[in-house]
N, CA, C and O atoms as CSV, one atom per row, in Angstrom:
chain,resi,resn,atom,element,x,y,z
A,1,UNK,N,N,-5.412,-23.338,-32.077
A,1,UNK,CA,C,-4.025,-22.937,-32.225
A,1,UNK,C,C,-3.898,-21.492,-31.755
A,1,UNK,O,O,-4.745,-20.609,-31.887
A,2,UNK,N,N,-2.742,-21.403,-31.205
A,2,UNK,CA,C,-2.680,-19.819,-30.429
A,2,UNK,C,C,-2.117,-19.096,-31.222
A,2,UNK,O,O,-1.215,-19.433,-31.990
A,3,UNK,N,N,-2.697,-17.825,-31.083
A,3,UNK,CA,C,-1.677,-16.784,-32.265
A,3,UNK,C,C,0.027,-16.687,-31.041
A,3,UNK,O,O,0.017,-16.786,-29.814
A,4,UNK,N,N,1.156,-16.491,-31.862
A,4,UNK,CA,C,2.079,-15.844,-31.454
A,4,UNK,C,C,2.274,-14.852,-30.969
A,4,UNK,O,O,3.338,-14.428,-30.517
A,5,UNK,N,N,1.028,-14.246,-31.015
A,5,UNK,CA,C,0.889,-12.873,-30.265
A,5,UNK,C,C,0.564,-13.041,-28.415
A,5,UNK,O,O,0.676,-12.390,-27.376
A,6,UNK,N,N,0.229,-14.017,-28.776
A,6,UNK,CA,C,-0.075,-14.538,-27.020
A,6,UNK,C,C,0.537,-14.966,-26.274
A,6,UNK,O,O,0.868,-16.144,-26.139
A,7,UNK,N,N,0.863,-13.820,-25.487
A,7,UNK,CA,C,2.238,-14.418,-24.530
A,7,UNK,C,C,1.705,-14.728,-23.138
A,7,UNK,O,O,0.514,-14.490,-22.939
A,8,UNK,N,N,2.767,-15.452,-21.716
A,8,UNK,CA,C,2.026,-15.010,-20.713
A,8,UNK,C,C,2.018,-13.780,-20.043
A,8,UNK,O,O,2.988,-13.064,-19.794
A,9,UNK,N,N,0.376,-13.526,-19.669
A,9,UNK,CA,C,0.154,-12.360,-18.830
A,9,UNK,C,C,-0.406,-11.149,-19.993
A,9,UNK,O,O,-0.420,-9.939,-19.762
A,10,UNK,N,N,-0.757,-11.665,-21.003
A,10,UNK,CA,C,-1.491,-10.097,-22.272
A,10,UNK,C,C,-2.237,-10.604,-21.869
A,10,UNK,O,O,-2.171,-11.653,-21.229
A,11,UNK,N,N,-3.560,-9.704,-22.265
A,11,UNK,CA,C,-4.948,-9.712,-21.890
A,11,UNK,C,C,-5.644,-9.939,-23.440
A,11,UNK,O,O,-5.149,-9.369,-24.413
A,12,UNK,N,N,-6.807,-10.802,-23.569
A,12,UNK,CA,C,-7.674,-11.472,-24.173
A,12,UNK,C,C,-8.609,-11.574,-24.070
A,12,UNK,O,O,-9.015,-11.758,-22.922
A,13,UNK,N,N,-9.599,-11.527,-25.190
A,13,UNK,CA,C,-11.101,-11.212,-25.064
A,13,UNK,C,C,-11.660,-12.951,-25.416
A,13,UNK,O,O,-11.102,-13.608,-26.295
A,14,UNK,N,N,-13.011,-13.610,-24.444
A,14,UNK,CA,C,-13.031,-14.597,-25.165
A,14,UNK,C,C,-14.353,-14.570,-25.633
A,14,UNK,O,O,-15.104,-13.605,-25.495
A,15,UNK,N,N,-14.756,-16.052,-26.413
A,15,UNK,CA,C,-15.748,-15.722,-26.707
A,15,UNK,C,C,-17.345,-16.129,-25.451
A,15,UNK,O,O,-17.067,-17.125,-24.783
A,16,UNK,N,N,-17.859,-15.923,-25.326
A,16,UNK,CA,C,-19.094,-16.027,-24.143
A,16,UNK,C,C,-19.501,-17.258,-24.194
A,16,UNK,O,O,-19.714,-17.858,-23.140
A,17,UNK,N,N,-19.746,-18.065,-25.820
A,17,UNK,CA,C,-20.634,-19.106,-25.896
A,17,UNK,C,C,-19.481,-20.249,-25.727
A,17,UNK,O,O,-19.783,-21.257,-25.088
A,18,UNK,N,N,-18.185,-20.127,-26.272
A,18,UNK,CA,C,-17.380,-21.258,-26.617
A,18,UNK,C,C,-15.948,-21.301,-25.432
A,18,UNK,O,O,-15.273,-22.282,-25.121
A,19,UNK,N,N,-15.798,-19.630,-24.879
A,19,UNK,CA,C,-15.004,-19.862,-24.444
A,19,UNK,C,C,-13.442,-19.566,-25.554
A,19,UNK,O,O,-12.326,-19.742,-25.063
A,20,UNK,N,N,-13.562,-19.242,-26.617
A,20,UNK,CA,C,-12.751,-19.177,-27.177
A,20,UNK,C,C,-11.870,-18.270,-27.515
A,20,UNK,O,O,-12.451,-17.215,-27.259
A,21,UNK,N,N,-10.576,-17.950,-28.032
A,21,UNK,CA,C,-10.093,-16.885,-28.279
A,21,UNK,C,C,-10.842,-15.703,-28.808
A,21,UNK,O,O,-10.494,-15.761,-29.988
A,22,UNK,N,N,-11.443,-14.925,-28.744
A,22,UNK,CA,C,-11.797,-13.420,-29.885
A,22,UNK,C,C,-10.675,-12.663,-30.149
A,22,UNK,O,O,-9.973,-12.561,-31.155
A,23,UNK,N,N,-10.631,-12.087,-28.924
A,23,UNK,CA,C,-8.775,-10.959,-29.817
A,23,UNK,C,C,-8.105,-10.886,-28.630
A,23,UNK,O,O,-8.329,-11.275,-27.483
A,24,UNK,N,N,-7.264,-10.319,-29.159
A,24,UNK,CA,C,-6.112,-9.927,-28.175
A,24,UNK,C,C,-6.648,-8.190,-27.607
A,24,UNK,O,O,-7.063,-7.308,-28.359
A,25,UNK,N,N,-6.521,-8.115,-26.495
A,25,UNK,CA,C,-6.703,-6.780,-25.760
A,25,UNK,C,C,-5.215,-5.796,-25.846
A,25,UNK,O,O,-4.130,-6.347,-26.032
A,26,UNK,N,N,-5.326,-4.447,-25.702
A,26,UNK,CA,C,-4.247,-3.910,-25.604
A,26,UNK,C,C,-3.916,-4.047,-24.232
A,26,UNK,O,O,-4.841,-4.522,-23.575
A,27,UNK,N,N,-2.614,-3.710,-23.421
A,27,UNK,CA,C,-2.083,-3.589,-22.281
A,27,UNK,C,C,-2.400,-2.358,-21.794
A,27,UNK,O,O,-1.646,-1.428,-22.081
A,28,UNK,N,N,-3.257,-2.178,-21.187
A,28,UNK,CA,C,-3.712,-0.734,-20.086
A,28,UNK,C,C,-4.122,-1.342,-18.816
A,28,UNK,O,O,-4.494,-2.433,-18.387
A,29,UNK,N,N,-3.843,0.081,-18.327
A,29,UNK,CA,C,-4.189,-0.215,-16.654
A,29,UNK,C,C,-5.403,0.630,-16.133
A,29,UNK,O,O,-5.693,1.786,-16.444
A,30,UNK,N,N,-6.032,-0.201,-15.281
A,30,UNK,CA,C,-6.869,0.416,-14.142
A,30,UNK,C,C,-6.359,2.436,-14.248
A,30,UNK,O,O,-5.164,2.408,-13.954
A,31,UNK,N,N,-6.585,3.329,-14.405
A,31,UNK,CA,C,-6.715,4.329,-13.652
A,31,UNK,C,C,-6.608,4.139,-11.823
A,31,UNK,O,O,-5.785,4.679,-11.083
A,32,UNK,N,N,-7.303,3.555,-11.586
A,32,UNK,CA,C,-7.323,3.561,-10.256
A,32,UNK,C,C,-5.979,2.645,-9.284
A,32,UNK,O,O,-5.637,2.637,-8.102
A,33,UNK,N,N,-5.473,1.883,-10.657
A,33,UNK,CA,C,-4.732,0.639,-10.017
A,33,UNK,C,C,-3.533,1.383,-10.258
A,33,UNK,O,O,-2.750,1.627,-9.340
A,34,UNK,N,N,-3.371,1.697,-11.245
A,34,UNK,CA,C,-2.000,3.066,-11.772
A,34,UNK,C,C,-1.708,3.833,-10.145
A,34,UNK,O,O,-0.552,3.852,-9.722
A,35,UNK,N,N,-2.644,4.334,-9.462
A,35,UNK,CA,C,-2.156,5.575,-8.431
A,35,UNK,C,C,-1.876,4.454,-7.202
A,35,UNK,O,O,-1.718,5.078,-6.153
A,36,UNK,N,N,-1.778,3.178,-7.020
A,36,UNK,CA,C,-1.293,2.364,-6.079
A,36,UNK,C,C,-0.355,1.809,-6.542
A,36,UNK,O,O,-0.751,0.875,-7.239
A,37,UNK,N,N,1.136,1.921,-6.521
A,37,UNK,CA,C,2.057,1.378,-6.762
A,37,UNK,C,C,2.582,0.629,-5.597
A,37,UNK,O,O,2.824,1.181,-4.524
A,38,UNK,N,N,2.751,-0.613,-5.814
A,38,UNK,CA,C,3.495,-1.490,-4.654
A,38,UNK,C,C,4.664,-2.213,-4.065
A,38,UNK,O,O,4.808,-3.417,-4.278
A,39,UNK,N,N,5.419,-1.600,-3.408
A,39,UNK,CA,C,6.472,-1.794,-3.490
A,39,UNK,C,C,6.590,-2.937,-2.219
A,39,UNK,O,O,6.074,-2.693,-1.128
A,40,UNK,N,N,7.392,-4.321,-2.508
A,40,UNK,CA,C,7.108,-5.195,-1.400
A,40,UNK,C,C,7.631,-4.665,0.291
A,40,UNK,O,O,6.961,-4.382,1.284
A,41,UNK,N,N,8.832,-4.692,0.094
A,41,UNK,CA,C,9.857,-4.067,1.042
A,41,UNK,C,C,10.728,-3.068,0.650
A,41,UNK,O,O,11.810,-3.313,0.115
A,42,UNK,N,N,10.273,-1.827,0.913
A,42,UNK,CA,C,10.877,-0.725,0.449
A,42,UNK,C,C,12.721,-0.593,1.231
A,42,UNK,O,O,13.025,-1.342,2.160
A,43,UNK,N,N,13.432,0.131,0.834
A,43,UNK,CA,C,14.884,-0.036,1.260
A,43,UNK,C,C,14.938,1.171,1.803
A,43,UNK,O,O,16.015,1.732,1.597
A,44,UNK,N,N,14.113,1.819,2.466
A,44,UNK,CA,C,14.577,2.965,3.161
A,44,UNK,C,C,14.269,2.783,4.646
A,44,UNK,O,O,13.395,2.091,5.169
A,45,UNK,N,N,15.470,3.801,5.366
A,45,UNK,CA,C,15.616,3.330,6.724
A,45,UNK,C,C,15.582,4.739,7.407
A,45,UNK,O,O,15.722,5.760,6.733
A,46,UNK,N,N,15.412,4.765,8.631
A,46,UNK,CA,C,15.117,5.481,9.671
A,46,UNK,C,C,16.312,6.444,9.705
A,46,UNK,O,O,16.100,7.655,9.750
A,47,UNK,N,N,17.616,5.931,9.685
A,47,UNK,CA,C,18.703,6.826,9.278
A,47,UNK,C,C,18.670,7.587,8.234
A,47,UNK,O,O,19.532,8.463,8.308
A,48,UNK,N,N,17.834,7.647,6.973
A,48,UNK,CA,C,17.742,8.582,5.978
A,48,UNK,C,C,17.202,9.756,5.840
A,48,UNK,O,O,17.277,10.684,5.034
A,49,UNK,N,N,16.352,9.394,7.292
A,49,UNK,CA,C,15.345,10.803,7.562
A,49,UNK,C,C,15.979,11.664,8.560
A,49,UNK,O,O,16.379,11.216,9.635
A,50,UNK,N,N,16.065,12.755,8.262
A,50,UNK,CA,C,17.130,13.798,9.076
A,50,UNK,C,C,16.128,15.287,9.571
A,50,UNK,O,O,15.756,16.112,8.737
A,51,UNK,N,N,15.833,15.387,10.973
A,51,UNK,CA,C,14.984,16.589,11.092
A,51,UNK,C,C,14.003,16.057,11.710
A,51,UNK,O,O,13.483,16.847,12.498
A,52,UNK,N,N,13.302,14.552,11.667
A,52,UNK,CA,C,11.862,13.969,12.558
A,52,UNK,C,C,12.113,12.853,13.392
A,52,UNK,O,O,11.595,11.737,13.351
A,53,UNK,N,N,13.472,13.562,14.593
A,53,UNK,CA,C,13.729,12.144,15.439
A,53,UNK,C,C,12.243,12.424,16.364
A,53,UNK,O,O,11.616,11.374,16.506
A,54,UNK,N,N,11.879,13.090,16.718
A,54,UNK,CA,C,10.236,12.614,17.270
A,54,UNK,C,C,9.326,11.956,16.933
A,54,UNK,O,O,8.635,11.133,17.534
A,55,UNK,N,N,9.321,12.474,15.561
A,55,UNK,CA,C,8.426,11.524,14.328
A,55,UNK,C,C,8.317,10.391,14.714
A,55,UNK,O,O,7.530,9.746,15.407
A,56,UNK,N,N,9.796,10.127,13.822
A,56,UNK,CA,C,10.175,8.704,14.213
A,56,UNK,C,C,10.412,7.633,15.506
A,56,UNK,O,O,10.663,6.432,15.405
A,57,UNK,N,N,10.228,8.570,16.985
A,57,UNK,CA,C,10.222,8.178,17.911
A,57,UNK,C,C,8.793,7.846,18.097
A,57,UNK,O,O,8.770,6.633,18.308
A,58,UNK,N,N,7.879,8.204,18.119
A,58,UNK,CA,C,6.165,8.025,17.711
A,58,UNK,C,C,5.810,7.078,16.980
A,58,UNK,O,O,5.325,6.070,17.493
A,59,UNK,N,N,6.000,7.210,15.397
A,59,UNK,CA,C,5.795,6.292,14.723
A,59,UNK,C,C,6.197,4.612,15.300
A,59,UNK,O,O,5.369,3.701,15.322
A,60,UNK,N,N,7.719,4.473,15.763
A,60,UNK,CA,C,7.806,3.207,16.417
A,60,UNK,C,C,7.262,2.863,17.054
A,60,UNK,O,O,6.959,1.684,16.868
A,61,UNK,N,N,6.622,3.611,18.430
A,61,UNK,CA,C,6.210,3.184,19.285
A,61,UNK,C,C,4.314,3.214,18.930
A,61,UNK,O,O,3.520,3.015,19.849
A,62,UNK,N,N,3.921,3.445,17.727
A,62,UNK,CA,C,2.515,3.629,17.611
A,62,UNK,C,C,2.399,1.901,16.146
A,62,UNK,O,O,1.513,1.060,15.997
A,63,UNK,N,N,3.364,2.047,15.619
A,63,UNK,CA,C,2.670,1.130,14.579
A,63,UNK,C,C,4.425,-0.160,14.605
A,63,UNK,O,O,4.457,-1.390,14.632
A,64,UNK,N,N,5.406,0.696,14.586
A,64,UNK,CA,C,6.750,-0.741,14.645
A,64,UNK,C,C,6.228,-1.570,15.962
A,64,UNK,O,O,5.927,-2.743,15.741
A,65,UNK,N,N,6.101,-1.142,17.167
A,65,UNK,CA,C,6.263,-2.185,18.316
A,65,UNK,C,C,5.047,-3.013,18.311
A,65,UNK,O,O,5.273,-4.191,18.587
A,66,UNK,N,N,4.153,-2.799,18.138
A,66,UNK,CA,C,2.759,-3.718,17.873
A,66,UNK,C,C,3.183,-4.853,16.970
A,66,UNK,O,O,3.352,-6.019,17.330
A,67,UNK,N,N,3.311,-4.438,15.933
A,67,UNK,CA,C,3.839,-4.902,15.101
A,67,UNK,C,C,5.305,-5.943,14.854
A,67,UNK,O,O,5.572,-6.700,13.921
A,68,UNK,N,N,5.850,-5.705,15.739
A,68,UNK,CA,C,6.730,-6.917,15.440
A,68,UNK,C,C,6.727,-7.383,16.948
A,68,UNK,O,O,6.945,-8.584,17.108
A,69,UNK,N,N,6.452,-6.397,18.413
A,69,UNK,CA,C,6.590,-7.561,19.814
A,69,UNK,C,C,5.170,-6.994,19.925
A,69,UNK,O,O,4.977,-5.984,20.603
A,70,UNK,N,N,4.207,-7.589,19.306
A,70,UNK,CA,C,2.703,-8.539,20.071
A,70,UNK,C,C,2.779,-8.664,21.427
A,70,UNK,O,O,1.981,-8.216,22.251
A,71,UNK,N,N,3.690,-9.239,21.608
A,71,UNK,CA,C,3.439,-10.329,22.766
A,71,UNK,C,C,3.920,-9.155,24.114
A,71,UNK,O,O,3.613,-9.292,25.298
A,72,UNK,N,N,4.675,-8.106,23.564
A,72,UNK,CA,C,4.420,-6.761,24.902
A,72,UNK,C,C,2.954,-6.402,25.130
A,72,UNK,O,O,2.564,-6.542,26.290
A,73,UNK,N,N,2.258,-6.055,24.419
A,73,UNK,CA,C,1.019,-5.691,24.441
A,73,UNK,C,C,0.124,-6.864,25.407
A,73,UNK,O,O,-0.517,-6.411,26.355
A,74,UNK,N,N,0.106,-7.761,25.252
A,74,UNK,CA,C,-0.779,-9.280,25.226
A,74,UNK,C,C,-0.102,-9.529,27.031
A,74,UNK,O,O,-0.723,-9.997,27.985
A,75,UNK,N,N,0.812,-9.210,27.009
A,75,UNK,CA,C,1.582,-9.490,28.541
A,75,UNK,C,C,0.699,-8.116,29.667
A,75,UNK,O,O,0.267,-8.108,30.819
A,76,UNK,N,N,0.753,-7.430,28.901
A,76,UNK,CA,C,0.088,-5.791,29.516
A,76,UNK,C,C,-1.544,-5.748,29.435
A,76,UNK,O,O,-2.200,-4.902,30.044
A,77,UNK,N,N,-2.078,-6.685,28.671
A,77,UNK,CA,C,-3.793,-6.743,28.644
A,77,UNK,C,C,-3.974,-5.850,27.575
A,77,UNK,O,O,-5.107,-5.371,27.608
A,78,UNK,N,N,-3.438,-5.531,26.842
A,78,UNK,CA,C,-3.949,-4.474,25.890
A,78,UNK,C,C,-4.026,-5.388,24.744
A,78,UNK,O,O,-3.002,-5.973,24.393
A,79,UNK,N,N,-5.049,-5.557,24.172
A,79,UNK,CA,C,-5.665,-6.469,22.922
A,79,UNK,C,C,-5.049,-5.309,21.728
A,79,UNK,O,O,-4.752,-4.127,21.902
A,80,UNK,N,N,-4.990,-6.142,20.479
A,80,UNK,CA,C,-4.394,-5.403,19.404
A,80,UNK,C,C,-5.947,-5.255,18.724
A,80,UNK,O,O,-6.831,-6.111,18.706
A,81,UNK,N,N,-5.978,-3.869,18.167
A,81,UNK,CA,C,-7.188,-3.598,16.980
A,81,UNK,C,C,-7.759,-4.446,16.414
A,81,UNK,O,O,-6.979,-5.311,16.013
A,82,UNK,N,N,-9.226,-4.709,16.072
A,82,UNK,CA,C,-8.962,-5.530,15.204
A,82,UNK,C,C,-10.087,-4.919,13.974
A,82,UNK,O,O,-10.612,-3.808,13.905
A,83,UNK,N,N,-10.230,-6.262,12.948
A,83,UNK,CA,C,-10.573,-5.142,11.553
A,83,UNK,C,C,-12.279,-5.501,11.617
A,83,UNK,O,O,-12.655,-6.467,10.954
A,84,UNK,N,N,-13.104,-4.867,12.264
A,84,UNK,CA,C,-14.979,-4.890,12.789
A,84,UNK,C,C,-15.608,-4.141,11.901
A,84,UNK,O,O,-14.783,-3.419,11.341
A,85,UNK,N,N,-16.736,-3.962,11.488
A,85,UNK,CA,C,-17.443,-2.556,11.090
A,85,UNK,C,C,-17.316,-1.668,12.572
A,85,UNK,O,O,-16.835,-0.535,12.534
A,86,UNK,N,N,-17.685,-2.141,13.602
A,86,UNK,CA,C,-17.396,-1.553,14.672
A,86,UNK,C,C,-16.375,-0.693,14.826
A,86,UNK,O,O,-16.466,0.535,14.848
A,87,UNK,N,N,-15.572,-1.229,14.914
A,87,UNK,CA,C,-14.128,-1.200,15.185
A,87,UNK,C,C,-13.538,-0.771,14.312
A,87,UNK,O,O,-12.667,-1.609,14.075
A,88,UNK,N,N,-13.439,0.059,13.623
A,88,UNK,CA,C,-11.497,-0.174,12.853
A,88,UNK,C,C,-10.827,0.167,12.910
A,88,UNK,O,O,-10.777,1.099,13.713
A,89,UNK,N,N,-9.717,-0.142,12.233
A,89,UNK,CA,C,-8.417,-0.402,12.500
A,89,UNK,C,C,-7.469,0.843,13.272
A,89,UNK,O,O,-8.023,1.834,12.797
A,90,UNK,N,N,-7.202,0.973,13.493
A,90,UNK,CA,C,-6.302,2.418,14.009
A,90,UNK,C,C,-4.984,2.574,13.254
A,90,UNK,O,O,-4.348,1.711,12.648
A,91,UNK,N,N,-4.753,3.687,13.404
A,91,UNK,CA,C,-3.234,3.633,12.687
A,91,UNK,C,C,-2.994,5.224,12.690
A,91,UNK,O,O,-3.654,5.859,13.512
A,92,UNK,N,N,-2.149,5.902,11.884
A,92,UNK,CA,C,-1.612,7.311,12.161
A,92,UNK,C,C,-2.067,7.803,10.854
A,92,UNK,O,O,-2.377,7.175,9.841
A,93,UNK,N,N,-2.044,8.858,11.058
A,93,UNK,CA,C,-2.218,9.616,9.671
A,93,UNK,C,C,-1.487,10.703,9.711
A,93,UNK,O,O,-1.422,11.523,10.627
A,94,UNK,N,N,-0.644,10.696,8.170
A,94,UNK,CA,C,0.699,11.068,8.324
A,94,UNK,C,C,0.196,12.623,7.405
A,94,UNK,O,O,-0.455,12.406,6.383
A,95,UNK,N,N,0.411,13.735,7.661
A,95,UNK,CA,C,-0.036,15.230,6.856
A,95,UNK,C,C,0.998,16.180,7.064
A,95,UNK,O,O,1.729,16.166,8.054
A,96,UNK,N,N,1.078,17.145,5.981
A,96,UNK,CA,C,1.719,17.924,6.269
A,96,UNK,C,C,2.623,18.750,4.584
A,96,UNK,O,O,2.992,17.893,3.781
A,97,UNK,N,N,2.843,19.891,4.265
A,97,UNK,CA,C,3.402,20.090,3.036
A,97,UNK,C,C,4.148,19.255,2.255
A,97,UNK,O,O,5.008,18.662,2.906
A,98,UNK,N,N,4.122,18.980,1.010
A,98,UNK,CA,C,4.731,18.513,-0.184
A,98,UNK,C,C,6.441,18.434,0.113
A,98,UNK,O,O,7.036,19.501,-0.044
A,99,UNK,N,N,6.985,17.638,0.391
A,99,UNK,CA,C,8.499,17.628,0.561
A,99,UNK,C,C,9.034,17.371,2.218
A,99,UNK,O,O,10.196,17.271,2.612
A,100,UNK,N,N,7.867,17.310,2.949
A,100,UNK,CA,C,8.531,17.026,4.309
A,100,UNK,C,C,8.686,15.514,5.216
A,100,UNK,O,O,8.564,15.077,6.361
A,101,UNK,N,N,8.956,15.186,4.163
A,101,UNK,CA,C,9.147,13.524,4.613
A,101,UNK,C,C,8.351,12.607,4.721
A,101,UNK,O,O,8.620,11.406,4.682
A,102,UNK,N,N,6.978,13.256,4.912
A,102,UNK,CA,C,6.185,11.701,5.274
A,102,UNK,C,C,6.062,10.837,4.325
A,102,UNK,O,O,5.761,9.809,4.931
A,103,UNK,N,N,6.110,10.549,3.014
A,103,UNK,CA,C,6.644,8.951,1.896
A,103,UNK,C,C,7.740,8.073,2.601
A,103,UNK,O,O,7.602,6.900,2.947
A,104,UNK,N,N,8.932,8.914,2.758
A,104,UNK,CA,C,10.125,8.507,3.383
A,104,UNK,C,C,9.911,7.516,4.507
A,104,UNK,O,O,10.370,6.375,4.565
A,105,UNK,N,N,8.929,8.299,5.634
A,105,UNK,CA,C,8.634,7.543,6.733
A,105,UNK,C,C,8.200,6.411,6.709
A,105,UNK,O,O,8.587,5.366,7.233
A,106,UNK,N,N,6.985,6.775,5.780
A,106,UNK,CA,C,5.445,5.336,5.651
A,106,UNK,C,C,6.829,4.359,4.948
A,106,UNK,O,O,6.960,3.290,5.545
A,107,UNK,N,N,7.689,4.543,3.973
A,107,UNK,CA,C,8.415,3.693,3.301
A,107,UNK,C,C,9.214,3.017,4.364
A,107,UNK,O,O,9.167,1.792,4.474
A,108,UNK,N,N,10.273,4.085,5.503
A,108,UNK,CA,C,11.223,3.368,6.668
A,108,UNK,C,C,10.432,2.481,7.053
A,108,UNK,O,O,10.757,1.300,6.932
A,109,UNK,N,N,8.794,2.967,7.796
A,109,UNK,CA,C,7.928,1.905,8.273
A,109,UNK,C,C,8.127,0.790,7.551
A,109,UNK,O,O,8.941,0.066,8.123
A,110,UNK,N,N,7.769,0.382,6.634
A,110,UNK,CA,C,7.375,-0.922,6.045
A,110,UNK,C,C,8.801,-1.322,5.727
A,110,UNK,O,O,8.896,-2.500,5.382
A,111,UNK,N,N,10.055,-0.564,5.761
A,111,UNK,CA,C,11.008,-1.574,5.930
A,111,UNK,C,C,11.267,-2.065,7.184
A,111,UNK,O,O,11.622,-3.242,7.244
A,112,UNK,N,N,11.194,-1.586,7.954
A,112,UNK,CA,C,11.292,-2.038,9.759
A,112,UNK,C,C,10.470,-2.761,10.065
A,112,UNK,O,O,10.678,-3.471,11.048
A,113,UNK,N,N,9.305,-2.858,9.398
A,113,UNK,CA,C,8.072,-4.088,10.211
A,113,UNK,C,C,8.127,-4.923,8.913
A,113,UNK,O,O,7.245,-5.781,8.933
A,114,UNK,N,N,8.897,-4.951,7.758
A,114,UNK,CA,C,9.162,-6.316,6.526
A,114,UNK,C,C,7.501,-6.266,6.109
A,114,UNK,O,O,6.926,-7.354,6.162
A,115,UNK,N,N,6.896,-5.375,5.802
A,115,UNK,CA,C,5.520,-4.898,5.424
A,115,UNK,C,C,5.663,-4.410,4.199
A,115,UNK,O,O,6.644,-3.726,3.908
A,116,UNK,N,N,4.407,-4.792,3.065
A,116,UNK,CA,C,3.773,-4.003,1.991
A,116,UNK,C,C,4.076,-2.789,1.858
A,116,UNK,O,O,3.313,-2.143,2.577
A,117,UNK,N,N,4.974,-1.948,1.178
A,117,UNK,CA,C,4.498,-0.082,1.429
A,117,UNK,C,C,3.463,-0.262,-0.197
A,117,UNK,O,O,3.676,-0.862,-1.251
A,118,UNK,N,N,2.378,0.549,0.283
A,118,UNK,CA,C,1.528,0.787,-0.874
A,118,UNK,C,C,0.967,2.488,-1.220
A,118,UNK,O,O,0.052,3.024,-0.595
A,119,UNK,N,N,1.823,3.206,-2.455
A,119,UNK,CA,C,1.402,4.261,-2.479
A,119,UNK,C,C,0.653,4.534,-3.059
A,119,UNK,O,O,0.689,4.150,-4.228
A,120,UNK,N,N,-0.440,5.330,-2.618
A,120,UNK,CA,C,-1.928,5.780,-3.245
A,120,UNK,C,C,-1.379,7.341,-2.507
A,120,UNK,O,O,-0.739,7.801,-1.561
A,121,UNK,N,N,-2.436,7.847,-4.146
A,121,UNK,CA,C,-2.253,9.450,-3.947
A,121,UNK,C,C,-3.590,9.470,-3.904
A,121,UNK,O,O,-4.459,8.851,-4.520
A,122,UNK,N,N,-3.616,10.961,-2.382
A,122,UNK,CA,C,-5.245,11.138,-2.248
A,122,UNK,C,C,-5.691,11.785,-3.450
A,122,UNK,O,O,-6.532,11.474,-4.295
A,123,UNK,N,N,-4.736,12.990,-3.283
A,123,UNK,CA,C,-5.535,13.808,-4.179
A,123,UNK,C,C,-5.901,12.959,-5.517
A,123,UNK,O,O,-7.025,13.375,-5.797
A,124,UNK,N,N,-5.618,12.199,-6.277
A,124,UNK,CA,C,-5.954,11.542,-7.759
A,124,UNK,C,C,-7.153,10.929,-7.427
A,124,UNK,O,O,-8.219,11.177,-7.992
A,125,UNK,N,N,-6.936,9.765,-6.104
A,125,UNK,CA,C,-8.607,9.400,-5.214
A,125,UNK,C,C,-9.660,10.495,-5.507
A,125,UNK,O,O,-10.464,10.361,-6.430
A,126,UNK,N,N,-9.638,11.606,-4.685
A,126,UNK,CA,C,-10.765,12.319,-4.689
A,126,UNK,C,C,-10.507,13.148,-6.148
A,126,UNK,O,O,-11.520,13.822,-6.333
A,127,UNK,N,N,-9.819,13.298,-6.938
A,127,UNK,CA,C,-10.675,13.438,-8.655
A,127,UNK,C,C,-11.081,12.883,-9.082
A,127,UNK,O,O,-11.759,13.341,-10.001
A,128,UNK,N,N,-11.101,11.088,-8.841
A,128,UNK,CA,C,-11.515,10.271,-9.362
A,128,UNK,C,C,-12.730,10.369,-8.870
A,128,UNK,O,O,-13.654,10.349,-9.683
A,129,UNK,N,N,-12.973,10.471,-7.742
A,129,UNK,CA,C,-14.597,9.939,-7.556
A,129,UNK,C,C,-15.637,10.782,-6.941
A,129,UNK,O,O,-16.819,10.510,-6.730
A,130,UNK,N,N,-14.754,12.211,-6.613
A,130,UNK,CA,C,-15.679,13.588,-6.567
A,130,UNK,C,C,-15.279,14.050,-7.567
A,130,UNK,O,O,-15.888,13.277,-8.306
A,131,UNK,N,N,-14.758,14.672,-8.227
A,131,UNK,CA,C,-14.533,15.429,-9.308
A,131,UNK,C,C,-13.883,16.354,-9.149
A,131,UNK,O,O,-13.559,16.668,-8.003
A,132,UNK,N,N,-13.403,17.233,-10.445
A,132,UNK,CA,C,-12.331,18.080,-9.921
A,132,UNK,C,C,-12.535,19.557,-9.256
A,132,UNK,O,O,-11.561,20.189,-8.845
């Protein structure tokens, strides 16, 4: 019989030999899973960003056009990246002071290519696993 405390999606300890209920777990998160928040299709657009029409002229043409016309690339002989130990992946890396748009961007991105935006903070990365 289930306690009432068990709803779907709480976390539960069982037992090893039987398989059986032991207790109920509290609700915490990963540390690590906390600094990746995922947003499916973010709602920000290319018009919101004011000051990086180059940026944004780059960015399209480095990660939007691959990305949604393939088949320009594939017509031109140019093979798309693919994910090797050899090889990986290519993509941009976006830097620069606290407040100058690049979230905004990576976010327009993934609304223009109907993509994952997934934010991870470096800096929390490297306290986590170099230290502070």
């Amino acid at each position: 019989v289930l306690s009432p405390q068990v709803t779907p999606n709480c976390r539960v300890a069982l037992r090893n030999d039987s398989y059986t209920l032991h207790k109920i777990l509290p609700n915490k998160v990963d540390p690590l899973v906390s600094l990746m928040m995922v947003e499916k299709v973010p709602d920000s657009t290319y018009e919101m960003i004011g000051g990086l029409d180059k940026q944004i002229k780059e960015i399209k043409e480095v990660i939007e056009l691959p990305v949604k016309h393939p088949e320009l690339f594939e017509a031109l002989g140019i093979a798309q990246p693919k994910a090797r130990a050899l090889c990986p992946l290519q993509g941009v890396l976006l830097y620069g002071p606290p407040g100058t748009g690049k979230t905004l961007l990576a976010r327009a991105v993934a609304h223009h290519t109907d993509c994952t935006f997934i934010r991870v903070s470096g800096s929390e990365l490297v306290q986590k696993f170099i230290g502070e």
